[in-house]
C-alpha positions in Angstrom: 15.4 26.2 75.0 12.9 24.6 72.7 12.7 20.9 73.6 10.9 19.4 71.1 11.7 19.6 67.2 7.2 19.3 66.5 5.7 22.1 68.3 2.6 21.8 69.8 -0.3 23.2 67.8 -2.1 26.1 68.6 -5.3 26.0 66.6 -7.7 23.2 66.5 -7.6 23.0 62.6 -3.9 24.1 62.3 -3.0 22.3 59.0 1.0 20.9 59.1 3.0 17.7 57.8 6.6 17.4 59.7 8.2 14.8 60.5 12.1 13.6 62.1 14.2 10.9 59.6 17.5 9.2 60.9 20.3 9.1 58.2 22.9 10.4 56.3 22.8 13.1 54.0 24.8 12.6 50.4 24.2 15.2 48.2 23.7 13.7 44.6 26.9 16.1 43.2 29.4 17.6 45.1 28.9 20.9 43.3 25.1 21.0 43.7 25.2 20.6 47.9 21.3 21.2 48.1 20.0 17.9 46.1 20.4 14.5 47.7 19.6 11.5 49.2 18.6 10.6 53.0 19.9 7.1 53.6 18.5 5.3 56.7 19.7 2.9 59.2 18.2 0.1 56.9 20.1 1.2 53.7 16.6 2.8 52.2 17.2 6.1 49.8 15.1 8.7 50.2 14.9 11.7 48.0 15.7 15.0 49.8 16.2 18.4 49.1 18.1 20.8 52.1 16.0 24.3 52.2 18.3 27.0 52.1 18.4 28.0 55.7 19.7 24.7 57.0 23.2 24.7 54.2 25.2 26.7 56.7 24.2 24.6 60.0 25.4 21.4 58.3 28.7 22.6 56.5 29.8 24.5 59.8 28.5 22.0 62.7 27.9 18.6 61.6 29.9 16.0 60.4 28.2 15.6 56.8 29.4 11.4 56.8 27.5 10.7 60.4 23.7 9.8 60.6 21.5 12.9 62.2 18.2 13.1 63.3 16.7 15.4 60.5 13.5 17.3 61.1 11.6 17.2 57.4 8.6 18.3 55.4 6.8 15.6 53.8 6.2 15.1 49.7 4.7 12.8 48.1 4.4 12.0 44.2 2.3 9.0 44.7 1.9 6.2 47.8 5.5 4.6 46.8 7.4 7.5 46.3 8.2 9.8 49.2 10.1 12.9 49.0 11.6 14.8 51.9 12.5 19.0 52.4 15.2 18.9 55.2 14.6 21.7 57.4 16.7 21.5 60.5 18.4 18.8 62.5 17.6 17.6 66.0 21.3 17.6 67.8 21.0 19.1 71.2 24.0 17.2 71.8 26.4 18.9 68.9 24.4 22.6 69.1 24.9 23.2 72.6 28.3 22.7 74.3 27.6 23.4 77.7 25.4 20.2 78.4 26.7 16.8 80.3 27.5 13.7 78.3 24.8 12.2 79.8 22.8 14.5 79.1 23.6 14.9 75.9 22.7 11.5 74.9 18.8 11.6 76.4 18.1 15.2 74.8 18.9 14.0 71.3 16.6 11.0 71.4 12.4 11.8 71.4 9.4 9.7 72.8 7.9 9.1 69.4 10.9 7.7 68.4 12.8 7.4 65.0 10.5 8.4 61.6 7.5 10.2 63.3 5.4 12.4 61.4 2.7 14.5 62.5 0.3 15.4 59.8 -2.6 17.6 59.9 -5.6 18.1 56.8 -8.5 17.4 55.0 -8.9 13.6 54.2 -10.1 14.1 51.1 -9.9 10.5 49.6 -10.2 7.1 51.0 -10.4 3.5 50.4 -10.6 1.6 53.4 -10.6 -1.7 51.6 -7.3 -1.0 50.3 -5.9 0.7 53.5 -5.0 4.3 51.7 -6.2 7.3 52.0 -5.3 10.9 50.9 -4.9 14.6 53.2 -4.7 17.5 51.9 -2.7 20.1 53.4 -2.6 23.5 53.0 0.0 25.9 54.0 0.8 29.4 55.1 0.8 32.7 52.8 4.5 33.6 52.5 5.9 36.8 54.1 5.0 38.7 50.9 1.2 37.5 50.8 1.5 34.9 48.3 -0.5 32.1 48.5 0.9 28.7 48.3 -1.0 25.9 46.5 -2.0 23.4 48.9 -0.5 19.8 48.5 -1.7 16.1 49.0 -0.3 13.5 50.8 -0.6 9.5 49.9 -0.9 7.3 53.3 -1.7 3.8 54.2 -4.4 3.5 56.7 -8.1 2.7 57.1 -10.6 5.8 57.5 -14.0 5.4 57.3 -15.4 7.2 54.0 -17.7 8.6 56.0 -15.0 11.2 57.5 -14.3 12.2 54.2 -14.0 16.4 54.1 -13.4 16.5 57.6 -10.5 17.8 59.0 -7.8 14.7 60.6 -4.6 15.0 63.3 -2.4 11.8 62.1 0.6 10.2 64.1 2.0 8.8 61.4 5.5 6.4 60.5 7.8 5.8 57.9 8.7 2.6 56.5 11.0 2.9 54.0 9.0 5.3 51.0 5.4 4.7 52.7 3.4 7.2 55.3 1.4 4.4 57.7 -1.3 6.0 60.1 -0.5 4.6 63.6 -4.2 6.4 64.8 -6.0 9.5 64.3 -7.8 12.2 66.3 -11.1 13.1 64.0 -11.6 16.9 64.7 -14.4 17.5 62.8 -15.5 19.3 59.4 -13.8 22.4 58.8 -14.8 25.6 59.7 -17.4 26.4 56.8 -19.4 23.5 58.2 -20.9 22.2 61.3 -18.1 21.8 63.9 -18.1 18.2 65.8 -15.0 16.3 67.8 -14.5 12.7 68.3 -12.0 10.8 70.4 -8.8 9.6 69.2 -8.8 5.6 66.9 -6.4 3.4 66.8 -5.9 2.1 63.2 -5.5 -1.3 62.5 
């Protein structure tokens, strides 16, 4: 049984942005079931496309007008505007029947907590004065060797611009359309140049 929606990574510069989202799903039409909104505890909208994969899963299983803990691939169009590619949903609870009660209620919650991302990249922009910054992420070939273009990501945080091409592990949270670094691992410029490690900083 897999235990933990984030899997750990297996390669020191092993590039990813995922991330779990509490809410409701409302699709925007009823005809068109794969466009929507994620709607937090809080009230906050999100933007949200369901990947193909996952439509199945949430007609047959869940119950479409109950919050779920959504695992989700992160997009963003600028720093105040975050989009969110659903990809599965973290429900030990309603996905296997044999469990306890009790136990159902401790496997569906996680230590990070509600709105944790986990973003790996190149920092390839930053302004520490104005506490954002920019990763780039690149991802997988698909099955049939096509490349994918790589993306960017818009957080808040403070970097130092000296880090800047150099290849960052993020915890990060959401609150409400913004990405805010919680601290960073620095592990060192990518492959193509001199490899170096530093120790994890908290960002304030």
């Amino acid at each position: 049984m897999i235990d933990h929606p984030i899997r750990p990574v297996t390669e020191p510069f092993q590039y990813r942005a995922i991330g779990i989202v509490r809410g409701i799903y409302k699709p925007d039409d009823k005809g068109v079931f794969t466009r929507g909104k994620l709607i937090d505890q809080t009230g906050a909208e999100i933007e949200a496309v369901v990947l193909g994969r996952v439509i199945t899963l949430m007609q047959r299983h869940l119950s479409i007008n109950n919050p779920h803990l959504w695992v989700v691939y992160p997009r963003c169009k600028n720093s105040d505007h975050l989009h969110l590619q659903i990809k599965g949903v973290w429900e030990p609870s309603t996905l296997i029947k044999e469990k306890s009660q009790l136990e159902d209620q401790l496997i569906d919650e996680l230590p990070e907590g509600d709105d944790f991302f986990s973003i790996r990249g190149e920092l390839i922009f930053t302004k520490p004065d104005e506490n954002y910054l920019i990763i780039k992420v690149r991802q997988k070939p698909r099955s049939n060797g096509i490349k994918q273009i790589p993306f960017k990501l818009f957080l808040e945080g403070n970097i130092p611009i000296n880090l800047i091409r150099n290849f960052i592990n993020l915890n990060v949270r959401r609150e409400g359309q913004k990405l805010i670094v919680e601290d960073y691992d620095l592990i060192g410029p990518l492959p193509n140049r001199s490899v170096g490690k530093g120790k994890r900083i908290k960002n304030k």
